[in-house]
C-alpha positions in Angstrom: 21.6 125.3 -0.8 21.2 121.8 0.6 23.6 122.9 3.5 20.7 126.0 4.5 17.6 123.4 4.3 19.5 120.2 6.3 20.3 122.9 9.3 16.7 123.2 8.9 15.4 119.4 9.2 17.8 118.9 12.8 15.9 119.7 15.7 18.0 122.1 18.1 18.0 120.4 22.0 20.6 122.1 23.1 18.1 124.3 25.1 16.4 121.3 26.6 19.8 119.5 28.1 20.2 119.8 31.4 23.5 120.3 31.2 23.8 122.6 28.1 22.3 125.3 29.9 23.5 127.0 33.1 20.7 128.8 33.8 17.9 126.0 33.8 20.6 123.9 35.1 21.4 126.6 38.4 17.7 127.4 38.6 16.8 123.6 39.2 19.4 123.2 42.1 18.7 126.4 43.6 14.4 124.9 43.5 16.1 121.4 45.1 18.4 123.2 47.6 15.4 125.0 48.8 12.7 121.8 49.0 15.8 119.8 50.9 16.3 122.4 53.1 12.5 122.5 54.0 12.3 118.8 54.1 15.1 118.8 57.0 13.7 121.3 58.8 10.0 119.9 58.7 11.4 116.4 59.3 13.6 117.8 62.4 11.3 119.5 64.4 8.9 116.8 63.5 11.3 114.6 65.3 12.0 117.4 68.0 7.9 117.0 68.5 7.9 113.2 69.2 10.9 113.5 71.1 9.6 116.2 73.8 9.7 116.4 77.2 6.6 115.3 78.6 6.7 116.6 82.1 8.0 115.8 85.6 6.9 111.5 86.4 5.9 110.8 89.5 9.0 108.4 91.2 8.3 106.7 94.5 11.0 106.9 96.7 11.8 104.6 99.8 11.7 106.5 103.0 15.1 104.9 103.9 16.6 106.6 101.2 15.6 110.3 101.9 18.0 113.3 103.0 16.7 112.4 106.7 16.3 108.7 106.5 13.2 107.3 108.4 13.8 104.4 109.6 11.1 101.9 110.8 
């Protein structure tokens, strides 16, 4: 009888251990997968943003230089 009441008095954790259960334990770094993957891609194409071609600059060019050359 003091066996039945001591399994009584022990709290059971075994469901809250992140490794004692496979299915909170898959769940969570299938949730962490997903927010990394997210993260990269938000993070890349931030930096694909910033990094953008801004357009054709305007480069003076000496006359001397051309296909015909001008010279003076």
């Amino acid at each position: 009888m003091e066996d039945n009441i001591l399994a009584h008095d022990i709290p059971d954790s075994s469901k809250k251990d992140f490794a004692w259960s496979w299915v909170t334990s898959s769940r969570f770094l299938f949730y962490m997968q997903v927010v990394s993957i997210v993260a990269f891609l938000i993070g890349g194409s931030w930096g694909l943003y910033q990094h953008r071609y801004k357009g054709k600059p305007k480069v003076v060019v000496p006359e001397n230089t051309l296909y015909t050359p001008k010279y003076k």
